[in-house]
C-alpha positions in Angstrom: 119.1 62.6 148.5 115.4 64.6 148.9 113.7 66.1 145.9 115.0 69.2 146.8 118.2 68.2 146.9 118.8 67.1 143.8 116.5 69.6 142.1 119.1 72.6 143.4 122.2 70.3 142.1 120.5 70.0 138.9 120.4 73.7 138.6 124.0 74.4 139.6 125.0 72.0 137.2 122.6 73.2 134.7 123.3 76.9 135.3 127.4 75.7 134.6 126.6 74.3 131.4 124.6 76.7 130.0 127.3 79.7 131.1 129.8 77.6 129.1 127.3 76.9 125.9 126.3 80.8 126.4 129.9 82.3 126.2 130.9 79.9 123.3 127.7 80.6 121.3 128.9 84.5 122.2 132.4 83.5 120.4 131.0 81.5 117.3 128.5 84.3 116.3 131.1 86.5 115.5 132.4 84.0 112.8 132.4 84.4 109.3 129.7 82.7 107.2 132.5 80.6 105.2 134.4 79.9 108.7 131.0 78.4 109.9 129.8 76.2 106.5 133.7 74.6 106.8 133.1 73.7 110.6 129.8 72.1 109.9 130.9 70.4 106.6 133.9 68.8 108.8 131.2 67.9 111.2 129.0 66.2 108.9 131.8 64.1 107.3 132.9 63.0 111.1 129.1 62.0 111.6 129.3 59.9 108.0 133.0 58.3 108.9 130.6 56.9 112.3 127.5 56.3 110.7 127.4 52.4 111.1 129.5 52.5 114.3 126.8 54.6 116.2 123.9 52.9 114.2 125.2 49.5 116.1 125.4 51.4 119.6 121.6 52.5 119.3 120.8 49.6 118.7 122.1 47.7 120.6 121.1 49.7 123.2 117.2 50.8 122.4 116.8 47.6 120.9 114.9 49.8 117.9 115.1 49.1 114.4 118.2 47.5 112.5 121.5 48.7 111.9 121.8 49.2 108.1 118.7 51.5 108.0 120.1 53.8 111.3 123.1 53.7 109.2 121.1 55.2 106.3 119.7 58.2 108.9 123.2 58.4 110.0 124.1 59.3 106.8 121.1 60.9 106.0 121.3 63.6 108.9 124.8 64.2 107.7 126.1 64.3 104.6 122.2 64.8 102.7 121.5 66.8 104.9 124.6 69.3 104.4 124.6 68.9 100.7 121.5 70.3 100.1 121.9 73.5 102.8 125.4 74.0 102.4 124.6 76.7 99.8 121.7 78.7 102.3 122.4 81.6 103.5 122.0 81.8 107.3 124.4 84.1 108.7 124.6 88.1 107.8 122.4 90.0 105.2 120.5 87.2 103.3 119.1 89.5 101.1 118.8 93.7 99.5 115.3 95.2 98.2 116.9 98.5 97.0 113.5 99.4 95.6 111.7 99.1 98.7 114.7 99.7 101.3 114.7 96.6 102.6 117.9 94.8 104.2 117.0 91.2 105.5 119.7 90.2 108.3 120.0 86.9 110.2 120.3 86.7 113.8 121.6 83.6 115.5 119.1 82.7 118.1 121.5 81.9 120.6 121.5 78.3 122.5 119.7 75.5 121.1 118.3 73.0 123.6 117.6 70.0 121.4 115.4 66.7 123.4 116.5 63.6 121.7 114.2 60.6 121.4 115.2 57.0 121.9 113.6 56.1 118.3 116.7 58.0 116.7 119.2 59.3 118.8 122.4 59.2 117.2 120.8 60.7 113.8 118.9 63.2 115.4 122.1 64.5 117.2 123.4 64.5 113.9 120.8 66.3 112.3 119.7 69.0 115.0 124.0 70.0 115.8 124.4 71.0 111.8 121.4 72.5 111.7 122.0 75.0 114.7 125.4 75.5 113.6 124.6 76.3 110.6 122.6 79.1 111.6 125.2 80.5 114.3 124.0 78.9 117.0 125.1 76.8 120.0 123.6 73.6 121.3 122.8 71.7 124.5 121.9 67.7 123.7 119.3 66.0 126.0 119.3 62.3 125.7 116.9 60.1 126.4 117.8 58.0 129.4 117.4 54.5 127.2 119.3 55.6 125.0 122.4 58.1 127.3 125.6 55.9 125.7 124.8 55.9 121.9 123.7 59.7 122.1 126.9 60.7 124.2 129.0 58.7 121.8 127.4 61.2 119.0 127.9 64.3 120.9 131.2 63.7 121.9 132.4 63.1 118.1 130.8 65.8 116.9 132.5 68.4 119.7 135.7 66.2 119.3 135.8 67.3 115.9 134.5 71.3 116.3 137.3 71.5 119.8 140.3 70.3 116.4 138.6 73.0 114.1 139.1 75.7 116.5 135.6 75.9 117.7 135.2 77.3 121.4 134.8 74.9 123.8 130.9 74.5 125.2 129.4 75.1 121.6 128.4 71.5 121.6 127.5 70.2 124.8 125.1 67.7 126.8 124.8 67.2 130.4 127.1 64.7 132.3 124.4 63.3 134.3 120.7 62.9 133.1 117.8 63.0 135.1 114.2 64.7 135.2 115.3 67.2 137.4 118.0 68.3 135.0 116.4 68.2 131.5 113.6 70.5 133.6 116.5 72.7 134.8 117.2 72.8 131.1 114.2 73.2 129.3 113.6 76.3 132.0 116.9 78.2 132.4 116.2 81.8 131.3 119.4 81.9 128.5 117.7 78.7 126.8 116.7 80.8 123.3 114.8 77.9 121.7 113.8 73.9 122.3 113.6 71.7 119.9 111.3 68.9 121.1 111.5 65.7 119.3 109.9 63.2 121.1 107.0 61.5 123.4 104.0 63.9 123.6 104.3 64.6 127.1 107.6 65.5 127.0 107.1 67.7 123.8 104.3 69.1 126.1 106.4 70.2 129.0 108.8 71.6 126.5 105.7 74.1 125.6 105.0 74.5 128.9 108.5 75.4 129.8 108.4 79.3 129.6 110.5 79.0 126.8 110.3 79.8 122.8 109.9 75.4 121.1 109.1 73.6 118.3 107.5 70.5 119.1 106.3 67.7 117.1 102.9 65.7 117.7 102.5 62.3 116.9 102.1 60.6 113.0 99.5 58.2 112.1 99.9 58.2 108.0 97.4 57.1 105.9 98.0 55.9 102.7 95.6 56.3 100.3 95.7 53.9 97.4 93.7 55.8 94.3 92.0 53.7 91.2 94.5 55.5 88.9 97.9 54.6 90.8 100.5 52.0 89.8 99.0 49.4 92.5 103.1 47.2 92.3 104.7 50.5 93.0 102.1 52.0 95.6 102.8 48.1 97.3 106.3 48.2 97.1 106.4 51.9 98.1 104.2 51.4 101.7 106.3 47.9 102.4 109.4 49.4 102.1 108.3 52.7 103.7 106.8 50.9 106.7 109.6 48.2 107.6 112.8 51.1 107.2 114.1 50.7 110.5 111.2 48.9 111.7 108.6 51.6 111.3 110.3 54.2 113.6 109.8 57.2 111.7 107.2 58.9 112.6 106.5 59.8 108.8 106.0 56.5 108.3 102.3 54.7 106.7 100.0 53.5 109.4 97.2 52.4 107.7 96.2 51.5 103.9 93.0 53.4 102.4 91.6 52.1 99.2 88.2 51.9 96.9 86.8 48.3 97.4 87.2 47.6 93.7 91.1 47.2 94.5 90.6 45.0 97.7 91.5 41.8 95.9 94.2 42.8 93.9 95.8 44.5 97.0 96.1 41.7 99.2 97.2 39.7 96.3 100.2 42.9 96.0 100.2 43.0 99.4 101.2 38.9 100.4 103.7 39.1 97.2 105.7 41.6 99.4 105.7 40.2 102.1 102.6 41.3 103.9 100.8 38.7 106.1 97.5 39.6 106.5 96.2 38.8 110.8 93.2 36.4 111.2 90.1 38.3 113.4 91.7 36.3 116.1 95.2 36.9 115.2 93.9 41.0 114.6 92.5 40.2 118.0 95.4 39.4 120.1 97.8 41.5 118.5 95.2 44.7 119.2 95.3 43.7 122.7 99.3 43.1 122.7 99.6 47.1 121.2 97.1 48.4 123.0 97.4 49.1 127.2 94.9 49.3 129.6 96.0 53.4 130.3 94.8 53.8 126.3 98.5 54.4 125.0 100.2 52.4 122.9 102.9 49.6 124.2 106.6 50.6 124.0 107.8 47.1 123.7 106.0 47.1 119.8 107.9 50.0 118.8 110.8 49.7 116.5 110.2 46.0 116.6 110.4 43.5 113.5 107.7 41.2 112.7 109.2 38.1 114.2 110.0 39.8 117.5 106.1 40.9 117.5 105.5 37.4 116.4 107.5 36.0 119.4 105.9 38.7 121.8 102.3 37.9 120.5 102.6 34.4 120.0 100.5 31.7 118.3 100.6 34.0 114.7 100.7 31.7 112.0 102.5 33.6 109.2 105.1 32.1 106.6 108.6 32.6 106.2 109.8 36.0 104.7 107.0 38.1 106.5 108.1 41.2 106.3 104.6 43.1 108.0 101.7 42.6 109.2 97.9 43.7 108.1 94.7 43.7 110.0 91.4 44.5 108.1 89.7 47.2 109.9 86.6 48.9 109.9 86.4 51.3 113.2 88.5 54.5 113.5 89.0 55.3 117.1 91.1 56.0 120.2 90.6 52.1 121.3 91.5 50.8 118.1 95.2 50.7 118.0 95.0 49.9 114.4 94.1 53.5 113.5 96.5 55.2 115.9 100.5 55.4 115.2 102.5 51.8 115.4 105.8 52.3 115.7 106.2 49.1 113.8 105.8 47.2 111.2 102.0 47.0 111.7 99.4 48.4 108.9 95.4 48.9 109.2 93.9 47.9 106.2 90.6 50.0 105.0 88.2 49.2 102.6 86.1 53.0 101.4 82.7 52.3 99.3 83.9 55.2 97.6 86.1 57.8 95.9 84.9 60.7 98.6 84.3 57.3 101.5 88.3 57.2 101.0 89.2 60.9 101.4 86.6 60.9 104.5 88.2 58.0 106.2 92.0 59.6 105.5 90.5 62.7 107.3 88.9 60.9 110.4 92.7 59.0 110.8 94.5 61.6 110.7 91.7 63.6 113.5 91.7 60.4 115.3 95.9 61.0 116.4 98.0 62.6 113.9 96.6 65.6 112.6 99.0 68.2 110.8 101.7 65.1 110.2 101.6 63.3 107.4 99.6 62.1 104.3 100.5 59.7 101.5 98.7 59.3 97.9 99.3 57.2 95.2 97.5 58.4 92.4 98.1 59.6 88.5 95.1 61.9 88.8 96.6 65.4 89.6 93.8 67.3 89.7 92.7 65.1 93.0 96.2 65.6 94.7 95.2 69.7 94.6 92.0 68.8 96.0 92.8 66.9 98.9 95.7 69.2 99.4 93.2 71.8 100.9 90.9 69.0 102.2 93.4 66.7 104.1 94.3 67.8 107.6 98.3 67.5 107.1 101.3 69.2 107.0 102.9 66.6 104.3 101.4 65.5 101.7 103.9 62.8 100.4 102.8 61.7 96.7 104.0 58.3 95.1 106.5 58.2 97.1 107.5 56.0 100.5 106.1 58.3 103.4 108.4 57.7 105.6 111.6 58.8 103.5 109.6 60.9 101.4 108.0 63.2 104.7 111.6 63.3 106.0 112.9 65.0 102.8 114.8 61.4 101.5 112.8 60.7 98.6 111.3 64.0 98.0 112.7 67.5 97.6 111.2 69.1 100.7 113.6 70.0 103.7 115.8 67.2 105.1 114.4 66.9 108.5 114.6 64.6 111.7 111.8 67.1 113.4 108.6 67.6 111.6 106.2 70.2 112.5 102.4 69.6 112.6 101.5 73.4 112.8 98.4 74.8 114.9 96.0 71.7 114.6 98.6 69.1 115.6 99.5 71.7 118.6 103.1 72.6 117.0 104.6 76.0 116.3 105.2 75.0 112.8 104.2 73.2 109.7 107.7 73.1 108.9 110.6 70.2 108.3 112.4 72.1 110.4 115.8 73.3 109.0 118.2 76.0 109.7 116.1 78.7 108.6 114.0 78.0 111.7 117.2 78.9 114.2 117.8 82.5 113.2 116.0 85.9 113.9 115.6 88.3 111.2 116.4 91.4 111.7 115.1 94.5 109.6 116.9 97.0 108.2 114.2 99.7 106.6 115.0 103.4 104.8 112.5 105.6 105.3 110.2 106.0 101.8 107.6 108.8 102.6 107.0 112.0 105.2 104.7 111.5 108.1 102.7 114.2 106.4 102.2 111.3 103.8 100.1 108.9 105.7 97.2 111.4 105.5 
């Protein structure tokens, strides 16, 4: 079959999906708020009932993290996540300014194309169907093509379960086949209202480039700043547990430790009693050139990797039983240096600031260096310098004593539960946002007139 071939069958059987997901969508808008929060709360408790059953698919066929921790997002995208917007208001008149004649009304955008990423398919399927619905919307799933079985499985339980609520068929969907030609035939169908892009950067790229409305994501690269004032056995255990949750996957997650000298000792001492093994040069050496390709990106076969299977990979590391991560002392920040870029894994720079303002400095230049408008972490009792590297630190999370990678992603912190986190204008997104439900709906005005024309004299 020729490129143009297939491109025109892609579009047929886009253009019949789409009509199906557009005249369900067309149904489901005209439901009642309370009609909608019971669909979606029977949803999430299907998604929870197969938490650990799709966790074990991914798996087992991304080969990407473990299975108790994609249970945990499993759960996480679905039950968390409906608890704590079950009692937003996303459909109808959200709120009434009698004194200034203001009606606020939501707007369901229409159809939700959402990209899923191999990293975390089932719980982003989970996360991105609840929050369309929520908002009145209907939704179109794109899966990855390493990771088509585990993502269909997710779909088709979740539009099992809307089909027995009376939902009209279509309003969750995915295409039977996937290919390049049809997730472009999606991403570029005129009815699409909205992508949401979670993924590989040139994928979240065509999505911008696609002619239609998207939030994208850019990539993380955390750093975690260690301050003189924090509880250094917490900070530790915070960052190891943070970085080996499902194998480092979330892009959230720490990427490199920043610290004043003076704590150098006693964090490698914190650091080992964890788990941490701490790479030899020649150890940092070979495992650079393992993570690092010769195109400059970083190599897939790292990510969502444990330690032994890196060990395996890398060969020849000498480090003891009950390694949990690895640590390489670093010194450069740059686009060579795969210790200051994102890892996927669990894989941590290690950096040593002369200083207080070295520290905040070196934060910035990693997060400028690939990840800027993501993710920072602090662990610190000084407050005052958490406000002042809130306006000097170049991210759209700041996560404070807290794991990153559960704490960016709304788990451990009490900003939005979110698979998809926005970067806003300097990481190239089209929001700072976790993005939630409140991102999926238009708001329309309704305004009284307050003064004469006569009056604007």
């Amino acid at each position: 079959m020729n490129i143009e071939s297939k491109e025109f069958q892609a579009i047929q059987e886009v253009n019949q999906l789409v009509a199906q997901s557009k005249a369900a969508q067309k149904i489901f808008q005209d439901w009642e708020a309370e009609d909608i929060d019971n669909l979606v709360s029977k949803l999430a408790e299907a998604a929870e009932a197969n938490a650990e059953r799709l966790a074990k698919m991914a798996v087992e066929e991304t080969h990407f993290g473990n299975v108790y921790d994609k249970t945990l997002k499993n759960k996480f995208a679905s039950s968390f996540l409906w608890n704590q917007i079950k009692v937003k208001k996303t459909i109808g008149i959200l709120k009434e300014d009698e004194s200034r004649g203001i009606i606020d009304v939501a707007v369901p955008l229409g159809i939700i194309l959402g990209l899923i990423p191999s990293t975390n398919p089932t719980s982003t399927v989970i996360y991105k169907v609840i929050i369309s619905l929520k908002a009145g919307n209907s939704i179109i799933l794109s899966p990855h093509p390493s990771a088509i079985n585990c993502t269909m499985e997710a779909v088709n339980i979740l539009a099992e379960t809307a089909k027995k609520m009376g939902a009209p068929e279509g309003l969750i969907s995915a295409p039977k086949r996937v290919t390049k030609e049809v997730t472009k035939a999606l991403m570029e169908h005129p009815d699409i209202a909205l992508i949401l892009a979670t993924g590989g950067s040139a994928m979240v790229k065509a999505a911008y480039s696609s002619g239609n409305p998207a939030i994208g994501v850019g990539p993380g690269n955390t750093p975690a700043y260690i301050e003189k004032t924090a509880d250094i056995e917490k900070a530790v255990t915070d960052i190891v547990t943070s970085k080996t949750f499902d194998n480092g996957v979330i892009c959230a997650s720490e990427q490199s430790v920043v610290f004043g000298e003076c704590l150098h000792d006693k964090l490698v001492a914190s650091f080992k009693a964890h788990g941490g093994y701490f790479l030899t040069p020649e150890e940092s050496e070979r495992v650079g050139k393992f993570l690092l390709r010769e195109d400059g990106s970083i190599n897939p076969q790292s990510v969502g990797k444990s330690v032994e299977d890196i060990a395996k990979m890398v060969g020849g590391l000498n480090m003891p039983p009950g390694t949990r991560l690895l640590l390489s002392e670093q010194t450069e920040v740059s686009h060579d240096n795969p210790y200051s870029r994102e890892k996927l894994c669990p894989i941590l720079g290690f950096y040593s600031a002369a200083s207080g303002e070295a520290a905040y400095k070196l934060c910035r230049k990693l997060l400028e260096n690939e990840g800027s408008g993501h993710t920072f972490a602090i662990h610190t009792k000084n407050e005052a310098l958490v406000k002042k590297l809130a306006t000097f630190i170049p991210a759209s999370r700041i996560v404070v004593n807290s794991p990153s990678s559960l704490g960016g992603i709304g788990g451990t912190t009490n900003i939005c539960a979110a698979l998809t986190l926005g970067c806003g204008a300097i990481g190239g997104s089209s929001t700072s946002d976790n993005v939630s439900p409140k991102n999926l709906f238009n708001v329309r005005k309704v305004a009284y007139g307050v003064r004469q024309a006569g009056d604007l004299n």
